[in-house]
Every structure is written in structure tokens, then in C-alpha cells.
C-alpha positions in Angstrom: 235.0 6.5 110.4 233.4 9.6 108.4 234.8 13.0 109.0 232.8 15.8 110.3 232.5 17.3 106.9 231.5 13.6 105.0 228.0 13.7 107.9 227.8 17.3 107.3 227.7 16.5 103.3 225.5 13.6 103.8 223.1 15.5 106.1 222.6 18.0 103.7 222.3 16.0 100.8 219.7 14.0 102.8 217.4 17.2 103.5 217.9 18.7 100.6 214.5 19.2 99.1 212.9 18.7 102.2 213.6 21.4 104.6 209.9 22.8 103.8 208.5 19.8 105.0 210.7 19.8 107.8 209.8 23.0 108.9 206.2 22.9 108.3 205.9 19.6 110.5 207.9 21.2 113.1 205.7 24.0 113.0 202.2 22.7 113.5 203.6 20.6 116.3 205.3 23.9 118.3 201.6 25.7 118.1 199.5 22.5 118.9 202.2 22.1 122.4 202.3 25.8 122.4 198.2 26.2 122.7 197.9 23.4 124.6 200.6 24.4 127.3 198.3 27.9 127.6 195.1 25.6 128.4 196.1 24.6 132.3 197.4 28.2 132.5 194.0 30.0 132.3 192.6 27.1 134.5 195.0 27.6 137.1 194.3 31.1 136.6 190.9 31.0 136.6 190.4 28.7 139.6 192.6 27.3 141.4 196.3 26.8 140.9 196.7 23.0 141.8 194.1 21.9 139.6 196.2 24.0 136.5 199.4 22.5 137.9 197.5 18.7 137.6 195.9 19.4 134.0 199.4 20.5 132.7 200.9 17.0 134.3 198.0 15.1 132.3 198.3 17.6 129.8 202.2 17.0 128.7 201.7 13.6 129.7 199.0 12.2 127.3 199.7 15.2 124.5 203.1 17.1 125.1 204.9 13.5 125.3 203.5 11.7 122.3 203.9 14.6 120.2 207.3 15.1 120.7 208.5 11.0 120.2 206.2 10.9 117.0 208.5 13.9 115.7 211.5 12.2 116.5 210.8 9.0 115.2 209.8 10.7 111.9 212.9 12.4 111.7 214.9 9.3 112.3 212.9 7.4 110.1 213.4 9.6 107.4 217.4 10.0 108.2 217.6 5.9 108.1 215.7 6.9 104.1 212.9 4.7 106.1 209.9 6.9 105.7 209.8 10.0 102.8 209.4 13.3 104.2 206.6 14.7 103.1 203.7 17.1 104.3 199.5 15.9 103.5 197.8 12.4 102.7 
């Protein structure tokens, strides 16, 4: 079994070289949830506060959710060395 120190080692051998990708990917993805959390806000707001509370349910549930696994699988992907980590086409 690997010390704490041999995954810590690994892990930043592993991201080395990356961590601007990483970062840049985590990014866009916090102000796409971010802007699209405010969205059912200013309905709810604006109108009336069920129909805010049901467009942030539909909201998180076709955007917020996919988003989130699709980073996760990337980043597992890329810590199997499955998939390079890399920003662009």
C-alpha cells in the first residue's frame, strides 16, 4: 500500500504541467453554474417565487448536474492518464 507522501508525489507529478488547464476548465464551468443559478433568481424575483424555485429545479437538473459529472469524469479520466488534460479543439 502507498504512503501518503508516494500519492502526494504521484499526484503532483501527474498535474504537473497542467494546473492551468485545470484551473481554466474549472473556471468556465463555476461562471456558466454561477450565471445560470442567478437566471431563476430574477424570475422568482420578478414574478412569482414558485415559478423561480421550479426553473432552478429544471435549471440544476438539466444544466447544474451534467456540468458537474462531465468535470468529474474529466478529471478522473485524466488521473487514470485516460484522457490528456488540455484546454481548446
Amino acid at each position: 500500500m502507498k504512503t501518503n507522501s508516494e500519492i502526494r508525489q504521484e499526484a503532483r507529478q501527474l498535474a504537473s504541467g497542467n494546473w492551468g488547464a485545470a484551473v481554466a476548465v474549472t473556471a468556465v464551468l463555476y461562471v456558466i453554474l454561477f450565471t445560470t443559478s442567478l437566471i431563476p433568481e430574477l424570475i422568482g424575483a420578478l414574478t412569482l417565487p414558485w415559478l423561480g424555485k421550479l426553473i432552478n429545479l429544471a435549471i440544476t437538473i438539466l444544466i447544474s448536474y451534467p456540468i458537474t459529472f462531465s468535470l468529474v469524469l474529466m478529471f478522473l479520466r485524466f488521473a487514470r492518464k485516460e484522457q490528456e488534460l488540455h484546454v481548446g479543439g
